[in-house]
C-alpha positions in Angstrom: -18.9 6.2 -12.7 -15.2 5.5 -11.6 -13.4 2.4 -12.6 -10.6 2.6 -10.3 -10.3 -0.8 -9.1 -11.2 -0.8 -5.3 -8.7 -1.6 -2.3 -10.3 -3.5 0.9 -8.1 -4.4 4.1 -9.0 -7.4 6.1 -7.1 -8.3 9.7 -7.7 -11.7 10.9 -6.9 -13.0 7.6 -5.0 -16.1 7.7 -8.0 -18.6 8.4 -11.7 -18.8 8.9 -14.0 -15.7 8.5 -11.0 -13.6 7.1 -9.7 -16.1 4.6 -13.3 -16.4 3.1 -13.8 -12.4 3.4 -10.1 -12.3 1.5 -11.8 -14.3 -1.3 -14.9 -13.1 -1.2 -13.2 -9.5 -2.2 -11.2 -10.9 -4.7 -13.8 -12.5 -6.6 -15.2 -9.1 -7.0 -11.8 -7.8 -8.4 -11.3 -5.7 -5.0 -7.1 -5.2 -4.3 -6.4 -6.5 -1.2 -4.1 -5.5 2.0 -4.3 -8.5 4.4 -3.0 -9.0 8.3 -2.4 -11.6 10.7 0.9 -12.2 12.9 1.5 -15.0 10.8 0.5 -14.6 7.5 2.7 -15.2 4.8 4.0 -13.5 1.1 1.2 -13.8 -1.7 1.8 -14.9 -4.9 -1.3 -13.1 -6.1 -0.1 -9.5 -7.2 -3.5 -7.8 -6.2 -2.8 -9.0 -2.3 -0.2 -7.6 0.0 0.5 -9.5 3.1 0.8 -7.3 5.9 2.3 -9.5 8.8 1.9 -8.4 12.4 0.1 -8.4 15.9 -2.8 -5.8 15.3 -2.6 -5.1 18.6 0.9 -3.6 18.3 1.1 0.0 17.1 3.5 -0.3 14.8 1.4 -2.9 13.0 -1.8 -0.8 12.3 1.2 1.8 10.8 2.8 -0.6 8.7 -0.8 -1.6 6.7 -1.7 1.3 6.2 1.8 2.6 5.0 2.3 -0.5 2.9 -1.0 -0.6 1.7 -0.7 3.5 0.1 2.7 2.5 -1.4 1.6 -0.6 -3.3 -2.5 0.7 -4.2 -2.5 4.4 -3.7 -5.6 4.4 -1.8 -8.0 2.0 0.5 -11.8 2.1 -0.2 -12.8 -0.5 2.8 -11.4 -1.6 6.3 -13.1 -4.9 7.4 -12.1 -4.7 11.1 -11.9 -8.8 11.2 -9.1 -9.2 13.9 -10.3 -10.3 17.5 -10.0 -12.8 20.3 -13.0 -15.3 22.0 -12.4 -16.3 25.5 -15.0 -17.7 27.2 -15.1 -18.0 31.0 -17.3 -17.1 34.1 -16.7 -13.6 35.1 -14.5 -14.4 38.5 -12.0 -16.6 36.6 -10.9 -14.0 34.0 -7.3 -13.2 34.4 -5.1 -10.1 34.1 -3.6 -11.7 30.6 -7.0 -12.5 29.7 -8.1 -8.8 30.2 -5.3 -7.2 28.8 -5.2 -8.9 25.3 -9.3 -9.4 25.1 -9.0 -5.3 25.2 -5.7 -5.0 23.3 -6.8 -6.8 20.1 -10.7 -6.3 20.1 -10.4 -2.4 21.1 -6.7 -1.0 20.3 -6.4 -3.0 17.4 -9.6 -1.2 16.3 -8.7 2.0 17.2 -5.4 2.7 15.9 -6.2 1.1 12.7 -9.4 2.9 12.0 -8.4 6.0 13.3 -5.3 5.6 10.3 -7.9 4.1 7.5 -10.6 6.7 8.5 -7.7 9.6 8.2 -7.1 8.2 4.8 -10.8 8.1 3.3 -11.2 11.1 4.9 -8.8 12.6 2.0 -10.8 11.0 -0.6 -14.6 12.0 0.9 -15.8 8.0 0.6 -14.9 4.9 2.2 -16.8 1.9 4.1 -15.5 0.3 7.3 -16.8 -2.9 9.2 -16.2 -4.5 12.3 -17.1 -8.0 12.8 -19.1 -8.0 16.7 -20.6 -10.9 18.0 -24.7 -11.8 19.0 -24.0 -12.1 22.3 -23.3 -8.4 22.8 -27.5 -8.8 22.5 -28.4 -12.0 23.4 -26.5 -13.3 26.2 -26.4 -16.8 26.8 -25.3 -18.8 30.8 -24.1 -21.5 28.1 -21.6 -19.6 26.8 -20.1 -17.0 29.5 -18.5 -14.0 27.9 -18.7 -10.6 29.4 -15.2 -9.5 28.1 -16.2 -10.1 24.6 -19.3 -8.3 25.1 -17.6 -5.6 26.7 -15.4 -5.4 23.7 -17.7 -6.4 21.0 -20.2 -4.0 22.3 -17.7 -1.1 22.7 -17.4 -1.9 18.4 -21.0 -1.4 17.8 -21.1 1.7 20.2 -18.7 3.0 17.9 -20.1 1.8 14.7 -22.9 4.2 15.2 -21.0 7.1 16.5 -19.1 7.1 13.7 -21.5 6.1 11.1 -23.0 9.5 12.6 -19.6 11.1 12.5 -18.8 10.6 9.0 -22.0 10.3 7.6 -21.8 13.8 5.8 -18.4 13.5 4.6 -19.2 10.2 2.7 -17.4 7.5 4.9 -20.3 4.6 5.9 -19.9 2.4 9.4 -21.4 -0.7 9.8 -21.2 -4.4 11.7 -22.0 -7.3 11.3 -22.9 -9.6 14.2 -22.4 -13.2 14.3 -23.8 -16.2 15.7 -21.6 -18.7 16.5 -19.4 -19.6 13.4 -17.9 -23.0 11.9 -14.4 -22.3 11.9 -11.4 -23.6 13.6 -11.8 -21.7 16.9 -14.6 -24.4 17.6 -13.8 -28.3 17.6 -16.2 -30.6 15.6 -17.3 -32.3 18.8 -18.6 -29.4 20.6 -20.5 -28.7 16.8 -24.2 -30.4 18.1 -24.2 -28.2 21.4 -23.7 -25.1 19.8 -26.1 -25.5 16.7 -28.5 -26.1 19.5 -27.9 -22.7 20.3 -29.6 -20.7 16.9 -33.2 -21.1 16.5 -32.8 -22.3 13.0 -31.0 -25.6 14.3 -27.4 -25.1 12.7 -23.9 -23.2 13.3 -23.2 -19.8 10.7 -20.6 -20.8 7.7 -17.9 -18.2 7.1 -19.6 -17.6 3.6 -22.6 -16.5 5.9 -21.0 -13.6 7.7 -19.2 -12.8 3.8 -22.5 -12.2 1.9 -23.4 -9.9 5.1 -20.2 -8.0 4.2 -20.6 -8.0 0.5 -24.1 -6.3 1.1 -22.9 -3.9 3.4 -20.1 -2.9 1.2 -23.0 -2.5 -2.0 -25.5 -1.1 0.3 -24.8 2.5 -0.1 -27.7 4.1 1.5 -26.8 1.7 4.9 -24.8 3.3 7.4 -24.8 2.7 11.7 -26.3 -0.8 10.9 -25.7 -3.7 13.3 -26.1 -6.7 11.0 -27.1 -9.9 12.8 -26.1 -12.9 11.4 -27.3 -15.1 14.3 -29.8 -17.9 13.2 -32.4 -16.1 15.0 -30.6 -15.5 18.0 -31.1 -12.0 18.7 -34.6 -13.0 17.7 -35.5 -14.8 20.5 -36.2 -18.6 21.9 
């Protein structure tokens, strides 16, 4: 059994989800290369800060590049990175189409087209992408057919590739959310949107974290769309 310490990259990772998913790694001893457009120097040794717009090419370049030079090698891509806008359909903008699609798709793409090159090399790796339940359970509450457009563009391609590369020992999976406690959402709109989950409460970042943690451990799981949704994709 190899004891090379592991290497995971996480985008998004200056608050919320990607913070936790940032510790959540590094209590497991995992190296980590982490991105956001404003994330800052670590003291911590085992992280590298990686600061740019994922939606940039250059960026998606410059973690990967970075990432080799400090760790030699990346085991995991958690595809974290994306943008929530919700609206009815009509009063979408051009801006609002152009970066939902930028971030949520190219930021995906050029980045896990790099990683996958990478683990590729090495015959093993694991990458996740972090959806969203109402690619699957669409809700008039919460308008948002550009993030399921998006969103459900990443599970497409979860399962293509988990089909892809399932012989050549890279696994794809997702995991898809409920709606999360984290910043993006203000305490007073909290009550509407627990109402939302059939179990009564909003997801904790820690929720959508242990889904990752046992995606990462599950070795015989690959094209799985995790749902970490209260029940939502359950029903009402």
């Amino acid at each position: 059994m190899s004891t090379e310490q592991k290497v995971a990259i996480v985008t998004g990772a200056t608050q919320g989800i990607g913070a936790d998913l940032v510790k959540g790694f590094r209590d497991r001893n995992y190296r980590i290369i982490a991105n956001s457009r404003s994330i800052k120097p670590s003291s911590d040794p085992e992280v590298l800060n990686v600061a740019g717009d994922i939606a940039a090419p250059e960026t998606a370049e410059r973690i990967v590049r970075q990432g080799l030079d400090r760790f030699g090698h990346i085991d995991t891509l958690v595809n974290n990175a994306g943008i929530f806008i919700a609206k009815p359909f009509v009063d979408y903008s051009e801006n609002d189409y152009a970066s939902i699609v930028a971030i949520n798709l190219g930021g995906f793409f050029r980045l896990t087209k790099r990683v996958a090159s990478e683990m590729l090399k090495r015959g093993s790796g694991h990458v996740v992408q972090i959806t969203t339940s109402l690619v699957d359970h669409p809700n008039s509450s919460v308008p948002s057919a550009l993030a399921a457009m998006t969103k459900g563009g990443l599970n497409a391609a979860t399962r293509s590739l988990a089909i892809e590369y399932a012989s050549r020992g890279i696994r794809v999976n997702a995991v898809s959310p409920g709606i999360i406690k984290t910043p993006m959402h203000p305490v007073e709109t909290h009550a509407f949107l627990s109402k939302l989950h059939p179990v009564g409460r909003m997801g904790e970042a820690s929720d959508v974290v242990d889904a990752v943690l046992y995606l990462e451990n599950a070795a015989f799981v690959t094209g799985e769309i995790l749902h970490v949704d209260g029940g939502q994709s359950a029903g009402h």
